[in-house]
VOBA-1610 file (N, C-alpha, C; in pm, whole numbers, padded with zeros to 5 digits, always signed):
BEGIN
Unk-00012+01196+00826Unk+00060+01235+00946Unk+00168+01131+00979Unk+00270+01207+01057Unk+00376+01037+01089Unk+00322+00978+01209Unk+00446+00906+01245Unk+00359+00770+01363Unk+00349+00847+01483Unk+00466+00904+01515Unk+00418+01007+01665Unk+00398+01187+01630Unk+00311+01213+01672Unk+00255+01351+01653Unk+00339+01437+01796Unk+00384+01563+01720Unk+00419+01684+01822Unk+00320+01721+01899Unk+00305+01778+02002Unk+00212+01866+02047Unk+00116+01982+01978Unk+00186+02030+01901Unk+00110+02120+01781Unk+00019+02004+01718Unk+00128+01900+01636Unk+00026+01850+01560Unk-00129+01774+01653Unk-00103+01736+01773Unk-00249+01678+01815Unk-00288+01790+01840Unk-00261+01917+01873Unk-00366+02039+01867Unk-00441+02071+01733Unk-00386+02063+01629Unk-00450+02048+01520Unk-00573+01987+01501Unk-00501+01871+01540Unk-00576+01716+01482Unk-00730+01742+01584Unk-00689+01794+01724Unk-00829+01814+01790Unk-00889+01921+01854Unk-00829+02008+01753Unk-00885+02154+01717Unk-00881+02227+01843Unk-00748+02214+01923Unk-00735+02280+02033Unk-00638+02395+02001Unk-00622+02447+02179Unk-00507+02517+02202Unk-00375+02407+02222Unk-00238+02523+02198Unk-00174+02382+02244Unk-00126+02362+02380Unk-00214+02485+02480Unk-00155+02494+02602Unk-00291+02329+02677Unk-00370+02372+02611Unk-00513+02257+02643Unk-00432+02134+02585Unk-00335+02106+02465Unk-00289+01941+02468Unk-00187+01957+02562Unk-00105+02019+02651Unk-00011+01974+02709Unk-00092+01925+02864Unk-00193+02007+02922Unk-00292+01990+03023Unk-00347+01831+02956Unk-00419+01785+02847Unk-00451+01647+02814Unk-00287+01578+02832Unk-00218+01568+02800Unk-00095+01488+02875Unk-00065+01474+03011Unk-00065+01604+03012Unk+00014+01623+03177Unk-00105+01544+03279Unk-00239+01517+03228Unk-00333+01478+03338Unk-00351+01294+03305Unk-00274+01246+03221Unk-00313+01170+03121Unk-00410+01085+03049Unk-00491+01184+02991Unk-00599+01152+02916Unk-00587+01075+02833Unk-00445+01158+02721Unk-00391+01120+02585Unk-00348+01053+02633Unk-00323+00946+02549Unk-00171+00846+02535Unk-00046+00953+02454Unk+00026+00926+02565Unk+00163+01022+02508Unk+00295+00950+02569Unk+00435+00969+02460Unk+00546+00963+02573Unk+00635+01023+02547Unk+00731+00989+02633Unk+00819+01132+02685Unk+00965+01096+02626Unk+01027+01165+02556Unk+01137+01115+02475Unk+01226+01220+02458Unk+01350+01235+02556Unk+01460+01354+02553Unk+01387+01500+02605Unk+01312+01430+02662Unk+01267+01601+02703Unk+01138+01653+02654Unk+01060+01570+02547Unk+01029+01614+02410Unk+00904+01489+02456Unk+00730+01570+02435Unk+00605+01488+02398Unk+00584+01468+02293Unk+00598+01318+02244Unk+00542+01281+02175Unk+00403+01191+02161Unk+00301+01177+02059Unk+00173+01131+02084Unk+00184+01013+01981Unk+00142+00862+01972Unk+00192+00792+01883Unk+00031+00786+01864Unk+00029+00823+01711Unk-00084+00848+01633Unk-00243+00731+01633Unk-00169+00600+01575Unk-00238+00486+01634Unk-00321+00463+01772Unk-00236+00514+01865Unk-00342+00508+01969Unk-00472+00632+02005Unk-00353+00736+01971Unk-00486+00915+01985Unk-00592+00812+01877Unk-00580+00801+01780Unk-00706+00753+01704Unk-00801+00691+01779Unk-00757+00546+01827Unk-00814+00474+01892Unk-00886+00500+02063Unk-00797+00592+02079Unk-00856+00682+02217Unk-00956+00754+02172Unk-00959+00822+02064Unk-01074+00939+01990Unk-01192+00827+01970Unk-01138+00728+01887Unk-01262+00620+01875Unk-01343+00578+02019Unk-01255+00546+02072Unk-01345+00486+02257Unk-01381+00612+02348Unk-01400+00730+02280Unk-01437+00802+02348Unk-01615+00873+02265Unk-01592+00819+02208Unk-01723+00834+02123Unk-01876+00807+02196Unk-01971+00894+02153Unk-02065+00883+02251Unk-02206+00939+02151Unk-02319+00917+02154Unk-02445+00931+02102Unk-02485+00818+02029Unk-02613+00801+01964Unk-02678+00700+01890Unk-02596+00653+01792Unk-02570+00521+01740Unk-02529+00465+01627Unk-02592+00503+01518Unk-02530+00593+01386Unk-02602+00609+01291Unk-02567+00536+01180Unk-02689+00491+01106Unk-02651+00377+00990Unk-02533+00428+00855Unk-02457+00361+00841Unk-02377+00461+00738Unk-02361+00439+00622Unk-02379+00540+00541Unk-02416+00522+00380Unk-02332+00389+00329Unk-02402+00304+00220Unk-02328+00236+00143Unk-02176+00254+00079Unk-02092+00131+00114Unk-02003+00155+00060Unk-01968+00131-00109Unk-01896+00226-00152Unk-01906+00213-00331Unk-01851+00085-00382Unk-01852-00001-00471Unk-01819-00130-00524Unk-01666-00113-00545Unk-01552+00008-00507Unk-01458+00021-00579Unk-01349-00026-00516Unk-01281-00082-00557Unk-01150-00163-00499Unk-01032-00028-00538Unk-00899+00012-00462Unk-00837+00100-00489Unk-00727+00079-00429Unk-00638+00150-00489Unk-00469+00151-00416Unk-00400+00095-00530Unk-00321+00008-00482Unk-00182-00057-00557Unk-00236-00115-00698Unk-00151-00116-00810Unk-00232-00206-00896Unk-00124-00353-00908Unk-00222-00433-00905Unk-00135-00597-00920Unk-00154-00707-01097Unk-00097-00729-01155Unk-00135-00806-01259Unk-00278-00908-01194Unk-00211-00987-01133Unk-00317-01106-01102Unk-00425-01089-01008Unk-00455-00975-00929Unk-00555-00976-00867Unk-00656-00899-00946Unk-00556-00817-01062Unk-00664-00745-01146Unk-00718-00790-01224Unk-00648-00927-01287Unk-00734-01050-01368Unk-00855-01142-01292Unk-00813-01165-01190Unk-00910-01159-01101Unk-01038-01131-01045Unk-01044-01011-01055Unk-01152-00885-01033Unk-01176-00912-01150Unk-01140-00916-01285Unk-01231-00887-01392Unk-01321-01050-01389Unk-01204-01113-01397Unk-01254-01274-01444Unk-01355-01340-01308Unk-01360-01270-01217Unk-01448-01334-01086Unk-01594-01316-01145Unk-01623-01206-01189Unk-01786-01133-01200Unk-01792-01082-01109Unk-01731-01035-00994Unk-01766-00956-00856Unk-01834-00844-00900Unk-01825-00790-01004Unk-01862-00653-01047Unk-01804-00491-00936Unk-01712-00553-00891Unk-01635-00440-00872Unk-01496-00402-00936Unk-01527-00238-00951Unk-01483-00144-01045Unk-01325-00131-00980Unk-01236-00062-01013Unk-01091-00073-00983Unk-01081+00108-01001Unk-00983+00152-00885Unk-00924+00259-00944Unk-00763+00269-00846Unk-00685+00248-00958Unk-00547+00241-00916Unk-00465+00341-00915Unk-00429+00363-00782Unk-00314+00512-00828Unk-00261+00464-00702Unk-00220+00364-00615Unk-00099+00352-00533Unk-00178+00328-00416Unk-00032+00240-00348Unk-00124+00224-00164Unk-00161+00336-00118Unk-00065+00432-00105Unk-00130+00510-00007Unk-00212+00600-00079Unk-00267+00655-00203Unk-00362+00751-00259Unk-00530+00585-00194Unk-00482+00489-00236Unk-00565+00358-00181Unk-00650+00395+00010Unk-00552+00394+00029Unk-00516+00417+00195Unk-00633+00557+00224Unk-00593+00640+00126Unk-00694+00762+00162Unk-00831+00743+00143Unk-00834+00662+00046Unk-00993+00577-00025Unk-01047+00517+00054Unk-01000+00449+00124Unk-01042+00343+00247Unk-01068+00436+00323Unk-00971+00512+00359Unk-01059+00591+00501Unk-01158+00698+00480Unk-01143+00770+00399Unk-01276+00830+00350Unk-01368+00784+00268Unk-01412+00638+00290Unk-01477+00521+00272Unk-01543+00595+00126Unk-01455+00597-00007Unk-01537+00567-00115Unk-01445+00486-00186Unk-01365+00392-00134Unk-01376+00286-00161Unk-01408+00149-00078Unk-01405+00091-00111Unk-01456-00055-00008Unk-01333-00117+00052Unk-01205-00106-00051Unk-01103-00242-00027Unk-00997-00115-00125Unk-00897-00173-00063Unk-00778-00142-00137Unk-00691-00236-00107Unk-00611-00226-00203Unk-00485-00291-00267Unk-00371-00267-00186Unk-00281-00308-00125Unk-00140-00272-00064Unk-00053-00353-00059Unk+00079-00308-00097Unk+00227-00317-00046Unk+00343-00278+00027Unk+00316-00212+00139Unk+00353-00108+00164Unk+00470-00171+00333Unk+00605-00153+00282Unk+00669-00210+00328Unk+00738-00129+00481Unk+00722-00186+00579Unk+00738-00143+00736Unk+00850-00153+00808Unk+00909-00170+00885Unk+00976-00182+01003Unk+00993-00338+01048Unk+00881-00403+01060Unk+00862-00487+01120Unk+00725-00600+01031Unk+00752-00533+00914Unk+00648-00649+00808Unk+00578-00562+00732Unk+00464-00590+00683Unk+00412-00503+00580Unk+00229-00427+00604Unk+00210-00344+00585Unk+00057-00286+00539Unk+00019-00265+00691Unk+00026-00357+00795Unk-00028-00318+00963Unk-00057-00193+01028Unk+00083-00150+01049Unk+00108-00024+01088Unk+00058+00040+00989Unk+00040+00084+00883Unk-00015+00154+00790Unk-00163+00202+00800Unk-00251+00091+00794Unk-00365+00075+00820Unk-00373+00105+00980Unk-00327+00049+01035Unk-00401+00155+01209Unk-00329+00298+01176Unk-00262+00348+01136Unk-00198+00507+01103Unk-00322+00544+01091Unk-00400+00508+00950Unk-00472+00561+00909Unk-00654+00550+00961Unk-00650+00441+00992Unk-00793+00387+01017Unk-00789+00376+01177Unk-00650+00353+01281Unk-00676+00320+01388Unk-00764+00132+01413Unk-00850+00153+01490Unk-00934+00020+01530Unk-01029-00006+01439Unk-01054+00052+01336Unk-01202+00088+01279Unk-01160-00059+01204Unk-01349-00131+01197Unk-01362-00239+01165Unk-01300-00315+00979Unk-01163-00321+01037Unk-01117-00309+00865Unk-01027-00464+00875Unk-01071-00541+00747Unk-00992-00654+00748Unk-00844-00655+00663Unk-00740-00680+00711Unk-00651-00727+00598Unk-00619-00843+00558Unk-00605-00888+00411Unk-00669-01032+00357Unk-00558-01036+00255Unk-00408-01168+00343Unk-00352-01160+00238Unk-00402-01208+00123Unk-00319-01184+00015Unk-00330-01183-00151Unk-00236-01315-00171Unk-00103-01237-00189Unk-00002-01337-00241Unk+00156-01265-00171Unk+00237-01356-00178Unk+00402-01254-00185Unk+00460-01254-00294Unk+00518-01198-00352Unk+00531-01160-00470Unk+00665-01084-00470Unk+00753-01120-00564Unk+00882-01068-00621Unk+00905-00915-00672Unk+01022-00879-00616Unk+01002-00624-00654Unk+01163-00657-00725Unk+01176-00582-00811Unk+01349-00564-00812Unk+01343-00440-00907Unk+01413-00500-00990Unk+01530-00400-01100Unk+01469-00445-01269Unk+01355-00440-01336Unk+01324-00465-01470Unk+01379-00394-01570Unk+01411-00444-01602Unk+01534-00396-01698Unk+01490-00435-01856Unk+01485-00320-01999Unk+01443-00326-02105Unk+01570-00442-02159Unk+01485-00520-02283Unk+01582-00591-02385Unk+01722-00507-02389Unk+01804-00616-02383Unk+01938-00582-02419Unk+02071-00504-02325Unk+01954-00414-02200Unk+02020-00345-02100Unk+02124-00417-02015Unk+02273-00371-02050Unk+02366-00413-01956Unk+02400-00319-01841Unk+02465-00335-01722Unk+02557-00291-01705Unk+02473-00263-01545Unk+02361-00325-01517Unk+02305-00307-01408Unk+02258-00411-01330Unk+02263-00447-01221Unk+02266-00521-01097Unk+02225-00518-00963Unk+02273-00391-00971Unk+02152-00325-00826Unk+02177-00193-00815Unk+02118-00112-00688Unk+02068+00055-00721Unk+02135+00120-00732Unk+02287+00077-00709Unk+02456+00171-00689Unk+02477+00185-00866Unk+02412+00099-00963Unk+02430+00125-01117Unk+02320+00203-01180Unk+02221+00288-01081Unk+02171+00347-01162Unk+02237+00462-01224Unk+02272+00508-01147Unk+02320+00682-01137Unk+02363+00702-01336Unk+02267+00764-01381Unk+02292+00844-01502Unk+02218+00741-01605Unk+02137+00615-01550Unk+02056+00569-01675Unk+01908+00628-01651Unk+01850+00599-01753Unk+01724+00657-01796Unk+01628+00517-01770Unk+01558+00609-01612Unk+01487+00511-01538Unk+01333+00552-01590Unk+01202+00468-01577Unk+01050+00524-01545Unk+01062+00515-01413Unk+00976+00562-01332Unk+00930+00596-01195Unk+00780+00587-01249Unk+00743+00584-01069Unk+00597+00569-01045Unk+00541+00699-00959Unk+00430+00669-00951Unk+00360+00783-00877Unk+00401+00779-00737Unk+00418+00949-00667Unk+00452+00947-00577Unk+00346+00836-00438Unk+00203+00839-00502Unk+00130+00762-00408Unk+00132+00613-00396Unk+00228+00537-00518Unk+00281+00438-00516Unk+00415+00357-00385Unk+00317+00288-00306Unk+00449+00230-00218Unk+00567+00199-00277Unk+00585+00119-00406Unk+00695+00115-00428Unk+00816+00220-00469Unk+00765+00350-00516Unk+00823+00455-00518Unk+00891+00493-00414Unk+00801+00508-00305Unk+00869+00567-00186Unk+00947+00451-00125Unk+00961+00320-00163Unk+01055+00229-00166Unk+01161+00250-00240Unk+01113+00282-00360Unk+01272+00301-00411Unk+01356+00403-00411Unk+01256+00506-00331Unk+01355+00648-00335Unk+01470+00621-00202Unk+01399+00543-00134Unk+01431+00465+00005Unk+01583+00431-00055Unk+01557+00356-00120Unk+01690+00223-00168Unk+01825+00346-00238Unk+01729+00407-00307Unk+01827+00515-00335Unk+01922+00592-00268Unk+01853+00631-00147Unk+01875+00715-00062Unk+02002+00627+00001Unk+02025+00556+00002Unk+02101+00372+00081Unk+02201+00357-00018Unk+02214+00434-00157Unk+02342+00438-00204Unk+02370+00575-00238Unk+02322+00645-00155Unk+02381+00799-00167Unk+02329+00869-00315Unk+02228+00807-00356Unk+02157+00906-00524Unk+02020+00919-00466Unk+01987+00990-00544Unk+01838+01096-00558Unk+01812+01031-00722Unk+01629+01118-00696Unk+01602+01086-00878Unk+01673+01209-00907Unk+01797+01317-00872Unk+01833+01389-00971Unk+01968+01360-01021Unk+01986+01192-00958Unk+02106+01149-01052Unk+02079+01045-01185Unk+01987+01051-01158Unk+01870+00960-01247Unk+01852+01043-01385Unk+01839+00985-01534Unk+01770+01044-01638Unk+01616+00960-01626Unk+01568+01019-01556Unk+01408+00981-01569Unk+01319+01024-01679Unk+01229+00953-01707Unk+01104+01007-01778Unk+01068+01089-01739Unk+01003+01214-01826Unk+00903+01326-01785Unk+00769+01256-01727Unk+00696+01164-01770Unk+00555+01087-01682Unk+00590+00929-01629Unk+00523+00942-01570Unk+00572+00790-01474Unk+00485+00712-01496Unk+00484+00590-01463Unk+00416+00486-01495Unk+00311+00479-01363Unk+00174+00477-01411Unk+00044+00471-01308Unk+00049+00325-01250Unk+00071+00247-01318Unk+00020+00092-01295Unk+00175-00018-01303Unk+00189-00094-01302Unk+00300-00177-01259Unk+00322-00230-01435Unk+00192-00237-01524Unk+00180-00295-01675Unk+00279-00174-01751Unk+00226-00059-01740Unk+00278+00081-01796Unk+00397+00099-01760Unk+00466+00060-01633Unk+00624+00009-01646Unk+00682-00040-01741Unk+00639-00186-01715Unk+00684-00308-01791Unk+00630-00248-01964Unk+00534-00185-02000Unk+00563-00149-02146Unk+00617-00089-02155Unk+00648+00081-02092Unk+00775+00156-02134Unk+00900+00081-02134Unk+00925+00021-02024Unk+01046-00048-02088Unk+01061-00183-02229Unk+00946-00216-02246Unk+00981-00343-02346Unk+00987-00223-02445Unk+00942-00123-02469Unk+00895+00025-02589Unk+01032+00050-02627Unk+01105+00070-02513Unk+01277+00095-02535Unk+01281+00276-02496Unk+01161+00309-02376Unk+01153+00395-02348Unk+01244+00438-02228Unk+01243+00340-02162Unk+01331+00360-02074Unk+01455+00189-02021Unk+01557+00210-01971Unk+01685+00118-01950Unk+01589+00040-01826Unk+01540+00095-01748Unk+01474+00060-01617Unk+01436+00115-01529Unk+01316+00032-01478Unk+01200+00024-01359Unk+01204-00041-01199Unk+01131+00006-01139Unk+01146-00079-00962Unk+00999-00151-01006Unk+00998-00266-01078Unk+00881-00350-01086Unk+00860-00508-01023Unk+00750-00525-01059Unk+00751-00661-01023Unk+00796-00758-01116Unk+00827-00893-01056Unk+00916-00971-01137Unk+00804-01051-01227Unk+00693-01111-01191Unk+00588-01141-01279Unk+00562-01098-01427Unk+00568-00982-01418Unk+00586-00929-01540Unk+00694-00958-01686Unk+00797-00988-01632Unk+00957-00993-01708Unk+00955-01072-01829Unk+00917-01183-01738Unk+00847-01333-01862Unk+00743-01297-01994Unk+00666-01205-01935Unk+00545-01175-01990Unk+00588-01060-02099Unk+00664-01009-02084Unk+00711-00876-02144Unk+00862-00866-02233Unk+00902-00995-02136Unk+01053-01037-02257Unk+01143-00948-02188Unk+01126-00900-02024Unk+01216-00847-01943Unk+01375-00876-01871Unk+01437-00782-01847Unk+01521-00910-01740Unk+01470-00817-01592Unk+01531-00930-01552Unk+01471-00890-01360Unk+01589-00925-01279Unk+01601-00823-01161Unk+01707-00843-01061Unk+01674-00826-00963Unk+01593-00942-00888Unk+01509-00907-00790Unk+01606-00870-00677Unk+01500-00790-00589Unk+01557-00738-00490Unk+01471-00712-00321Unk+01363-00731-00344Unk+01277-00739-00236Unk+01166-00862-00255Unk+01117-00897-00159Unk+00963-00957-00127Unk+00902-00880-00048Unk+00785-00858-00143Unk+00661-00848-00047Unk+00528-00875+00011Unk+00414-00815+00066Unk+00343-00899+00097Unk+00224-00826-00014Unk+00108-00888-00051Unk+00032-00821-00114Unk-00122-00825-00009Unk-00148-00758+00022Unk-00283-00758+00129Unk-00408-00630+00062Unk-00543-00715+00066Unk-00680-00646+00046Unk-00726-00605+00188Unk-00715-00480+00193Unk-00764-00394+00326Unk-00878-00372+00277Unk-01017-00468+00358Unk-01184-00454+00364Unk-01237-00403+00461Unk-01289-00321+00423Unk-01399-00281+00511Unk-01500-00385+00545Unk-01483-00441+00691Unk-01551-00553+00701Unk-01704-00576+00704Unk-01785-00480+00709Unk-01924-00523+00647Unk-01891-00551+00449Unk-01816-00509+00378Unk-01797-00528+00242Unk-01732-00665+00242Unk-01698-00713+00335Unk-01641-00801+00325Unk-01738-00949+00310Unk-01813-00919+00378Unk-01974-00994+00382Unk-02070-01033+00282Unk-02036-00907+00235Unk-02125-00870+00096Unk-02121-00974-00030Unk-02214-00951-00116Unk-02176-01066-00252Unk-02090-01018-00318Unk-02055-00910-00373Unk-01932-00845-00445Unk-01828-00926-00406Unk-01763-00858-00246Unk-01625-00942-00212Unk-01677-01058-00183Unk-01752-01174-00136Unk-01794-01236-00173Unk-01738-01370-00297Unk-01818-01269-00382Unk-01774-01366-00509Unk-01621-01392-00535Unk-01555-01254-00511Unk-01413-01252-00523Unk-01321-01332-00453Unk-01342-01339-00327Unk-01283-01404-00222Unk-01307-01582-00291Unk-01387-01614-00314Unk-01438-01749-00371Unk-01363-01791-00498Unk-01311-01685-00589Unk-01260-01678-00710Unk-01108-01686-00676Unk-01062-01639-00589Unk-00915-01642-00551Unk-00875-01793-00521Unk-00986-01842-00441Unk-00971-02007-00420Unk-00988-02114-00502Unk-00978-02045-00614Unk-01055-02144-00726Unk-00905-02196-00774Unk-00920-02363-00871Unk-00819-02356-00930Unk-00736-02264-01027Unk-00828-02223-01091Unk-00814-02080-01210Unk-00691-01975-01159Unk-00744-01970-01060Unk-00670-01847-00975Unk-00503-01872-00945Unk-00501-02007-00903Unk-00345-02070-00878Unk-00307-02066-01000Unk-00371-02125-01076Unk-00299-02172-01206Unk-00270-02059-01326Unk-00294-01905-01273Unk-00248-01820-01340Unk-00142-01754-01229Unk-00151-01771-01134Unk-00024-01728-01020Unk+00052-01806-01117Unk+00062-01942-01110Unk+00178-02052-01146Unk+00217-01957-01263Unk+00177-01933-01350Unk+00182-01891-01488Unk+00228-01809-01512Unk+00211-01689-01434Unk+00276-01564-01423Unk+00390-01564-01366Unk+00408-01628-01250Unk+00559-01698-01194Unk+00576-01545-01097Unk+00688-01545-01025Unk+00720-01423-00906Unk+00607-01447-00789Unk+00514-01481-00781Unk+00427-01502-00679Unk+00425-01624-00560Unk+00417-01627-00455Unk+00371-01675-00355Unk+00269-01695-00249Unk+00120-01801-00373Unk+00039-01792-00290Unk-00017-01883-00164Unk+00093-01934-00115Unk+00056-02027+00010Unk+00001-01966+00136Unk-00048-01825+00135Unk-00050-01723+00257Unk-00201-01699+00206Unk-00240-01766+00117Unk-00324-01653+00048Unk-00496-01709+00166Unk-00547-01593+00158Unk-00657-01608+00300Unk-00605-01518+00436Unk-00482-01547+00468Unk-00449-01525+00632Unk-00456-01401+00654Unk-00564-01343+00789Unk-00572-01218+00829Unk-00504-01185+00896Unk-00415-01048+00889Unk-00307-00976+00911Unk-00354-00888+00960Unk-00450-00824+00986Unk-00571-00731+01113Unk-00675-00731+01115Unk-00769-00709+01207Unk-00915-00748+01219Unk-00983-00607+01317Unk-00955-00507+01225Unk-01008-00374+01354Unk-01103-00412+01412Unk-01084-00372+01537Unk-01191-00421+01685Unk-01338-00351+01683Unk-01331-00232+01621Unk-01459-00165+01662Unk-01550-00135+01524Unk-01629-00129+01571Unk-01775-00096+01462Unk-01842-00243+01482
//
């Protein structure tokens, strides 16, 4: 849903009439405001109003699954393997991540997901509201222009128009980042010669292009070194683990969280290069309830 909901849409959302949501405004129940004439409901809070209005026994709630989900990152995924946390990975983008988290079969997801006013925040109350969820930066980390051996003639997004780019999944933040950037020099992907399949993971980039499959990618710069890339960076972002904070407790994340602090852990940031982990620990939300 977007950040402020129509009147239809909170009738939807709480299975009313929509003459019954304009009566919840007009008396003010909802949080709503008034803009040209026009109610709007800013989503974040209806959540959080729906949450504090909650009422009967606390019921215990099923275990959460070991699975970490959303964005995929080189180094946090070396990470996860090399910690022993024994949690499993399934990557298909922040926000397919984002849906995982809230229909809790996953524990934690992965995000990059770039805002208004900073990164992943607003995202996570969109979706979760207050609900007891931690965000735990990772690292900041370098986005641009990866570009295969030998590729001239590009610099930034005004030189794509007519080379043969990979793309990512639409549930990938950086996608809908770069359709963004696109959009900011007047092209679409239909000025683009794109690939017929896109790259799932940020690695499957960086090989189609070293393959000579494609001229270029919206990847991370970490990679370039590793792959014999060139890079034209063009953004920073933040990288944040959205926990479900009883998982957060747990020995799984746990072990992981312990493994990030280790020397091991820096000294393959250093290695990989594009990263910035001086942030790494600082909580960026702490949902209030549960």
């Amino acid at each position: 849903m977007p950040e402020y909901l129509t009147t239809r849409e909170l009738a939807d959302l709480l299975r009313i009439g929509e003459r019954k949501a304009y009566d919840l405004a007009s008396s003010g129940e909802v949080p709503c405001v008034r803009a040209m004439g026009k109610l709007l409901f800013p989503k974040v809070e209806v959540v959080a109003w729906l949450n504090a209005s909650r009422s009967g026994p606390q019921v215990a709630e099923p275990p959460l699954p070991p699975i970490v989900a959303g964005s995929h990152d080189p180094l946090l995924d070396w990470a996860l393997r090399e910690s022993g946390s024994g949690l499993a990975t399934y990557y298909d983008g922040s926000f397919d991540g984002l849906n995982r988290l809230s229909d809790r079969t996953a524990q934690a997801t992965v995000l990059h997901i770039h805002e208004a006013d900073g990164f992943n925040v607003t995202s996570v109350k969109g979706a979760l509201g207050e609900a007891p969820v931690i965000l735990y930066e990772i690292a900041q980390r370098q986005r641009g222009l990866l570009l295969a051996p030998e590729t001239e003639g590009i610099q930034q997004f005004a030189d794509l128009k007519g080379r043969r780019v990979v793309l990512r999944q639409d549930s990938a933040a950086s996608q809908r980042l770069f359709d963004a950037q696109l959009a900011l020099n007047d092209l679409s992907r239909d000025d683009l010669d794109t690939l017929p399949v896109c790259a799932r993971t940020e690695e499957e980039l960086a090989l189609a292009l070293r393959d000579g499959k494609a001229e270029v990618g919206f990847g991370i710069g970490a990679l370039a070194k590793f792959y014999g890339l060139g890079f034209q960076p063009t953004h920073t972002e933040r990288l944040d683990l959205a926990i479900w904070r009883r998982a957060f407790f747990e020995t799984p994340m746990l072990t992981l969280i312990d493994f990030l602090h280790a020397p091991r852990f820096l000294q393959r940031a250093e290695e990989l290069g594009g990263y910035d982990v001086s942030g790494l620990g600082q909580i960026h939300h702490n949902g209030a309830s549960g």
